[in-house]
C-alpha positions as CSV (number, residue, x, y, z in Angstrom):
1,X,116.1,122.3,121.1
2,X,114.0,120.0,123.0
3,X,114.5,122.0,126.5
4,X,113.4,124.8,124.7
5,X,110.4,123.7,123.0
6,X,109.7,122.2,126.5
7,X,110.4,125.5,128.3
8,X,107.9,127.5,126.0
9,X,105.0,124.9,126.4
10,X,105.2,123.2,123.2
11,X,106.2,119.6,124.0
12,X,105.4,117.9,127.3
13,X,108.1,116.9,129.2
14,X,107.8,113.2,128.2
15,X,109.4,113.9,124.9
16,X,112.8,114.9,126.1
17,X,113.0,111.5,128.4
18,X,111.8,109.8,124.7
19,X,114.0,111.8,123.0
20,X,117.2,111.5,125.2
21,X,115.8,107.0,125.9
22,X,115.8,106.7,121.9
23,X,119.0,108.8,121.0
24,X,121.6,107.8,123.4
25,X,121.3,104.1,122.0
26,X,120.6,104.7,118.5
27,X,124.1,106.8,118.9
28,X,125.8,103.8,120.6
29,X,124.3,101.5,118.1
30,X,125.9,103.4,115.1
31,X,129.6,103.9,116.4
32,X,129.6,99.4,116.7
33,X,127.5,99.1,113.1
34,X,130.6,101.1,111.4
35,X,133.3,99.8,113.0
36,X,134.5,96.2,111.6
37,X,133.1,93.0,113.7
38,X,135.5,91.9,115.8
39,X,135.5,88.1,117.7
40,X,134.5,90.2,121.0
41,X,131.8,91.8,119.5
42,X,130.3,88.8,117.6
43,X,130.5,87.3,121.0
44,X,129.0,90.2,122.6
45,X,125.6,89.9,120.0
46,X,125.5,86.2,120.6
47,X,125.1,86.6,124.1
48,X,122.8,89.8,123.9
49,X,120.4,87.8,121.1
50,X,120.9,84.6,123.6
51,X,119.3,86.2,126.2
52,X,117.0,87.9,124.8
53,X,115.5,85.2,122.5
54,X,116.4,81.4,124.2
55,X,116.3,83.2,127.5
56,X,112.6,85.4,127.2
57,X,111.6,83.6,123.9
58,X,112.0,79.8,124.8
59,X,112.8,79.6,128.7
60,X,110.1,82.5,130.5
61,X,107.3,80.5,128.7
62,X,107.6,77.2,130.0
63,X,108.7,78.2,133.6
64,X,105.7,80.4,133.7
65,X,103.4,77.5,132.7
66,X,105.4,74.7,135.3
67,X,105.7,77.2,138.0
68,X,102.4,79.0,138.0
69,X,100.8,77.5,141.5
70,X,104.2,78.9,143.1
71,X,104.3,82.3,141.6
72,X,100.4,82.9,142.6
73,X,100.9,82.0,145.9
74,X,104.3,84.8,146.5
75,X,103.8,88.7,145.5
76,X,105.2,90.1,142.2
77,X,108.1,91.8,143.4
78,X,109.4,88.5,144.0
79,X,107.8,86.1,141.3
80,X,109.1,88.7,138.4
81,X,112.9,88.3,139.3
82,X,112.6,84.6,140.4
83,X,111.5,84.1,136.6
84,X,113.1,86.5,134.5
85,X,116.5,86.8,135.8
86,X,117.7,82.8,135.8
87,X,115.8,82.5,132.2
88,X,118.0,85.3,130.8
89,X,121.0,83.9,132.7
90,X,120.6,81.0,131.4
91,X,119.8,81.8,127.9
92,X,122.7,84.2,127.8
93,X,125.1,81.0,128.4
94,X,123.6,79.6,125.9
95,X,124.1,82.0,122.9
96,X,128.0,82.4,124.7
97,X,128.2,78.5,124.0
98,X,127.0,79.2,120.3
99,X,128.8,82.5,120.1
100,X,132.2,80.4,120.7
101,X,131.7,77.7,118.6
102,X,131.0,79.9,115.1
103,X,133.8,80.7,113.0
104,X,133.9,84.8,112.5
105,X,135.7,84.7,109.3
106,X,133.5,85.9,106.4
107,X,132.8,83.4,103.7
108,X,134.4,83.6,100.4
């Protein structure tokens, strides 16, 4: 329907990129939210909300602020994965630390 709508003028071609960026992981999202939890998969969202929140939330911050005479002085390209990818590295271990230490079994 999109390509269509596309073809014939009505859309601009950004909304097929939105449409297909939005669906194909809102599709992913709802074949794991109906299946039953697993260890692996518990494991797999501790590491995911790791890195994404100790990694970007409570590790890019500080680094940025220590390290800021460095990154001025080298060009973006470089600074960007010098600070992002250890940070979500590192914050990924961490939530696989946490991840292995919960118990999965639902309360009673």
């Amino acid at each position: 329907i999109y390509v269509i709508l596309i073809g014939l003028g009505i859309l601009p071609p950004i909304q097929l990129f939105l449409a297909v960026a939005v669906g194909i992981p809102m599709y992913a999202m709802s074949y794991y939210i109906r299946k039953v939890a697993t260890k692996r998969m518990w494991r797999a969202a501790f590491i995911m909300l790791g890195a994404s929140g100790i990694g970007f939330g409570c590790l890019i911050v500080p680094l940025t602020f220590l390290f800021a005479p460095v990154i001025r002085s080298i060009p973006w390209v470089i600074a960007m994965p010098l600070l992002t990818i250890p940070s979500v590295v590192i914050g990924a271990f961490i939530g696989d630390w946490i991840g292995k230490r919960r118990d999965y079994r639902p309360y009673m």
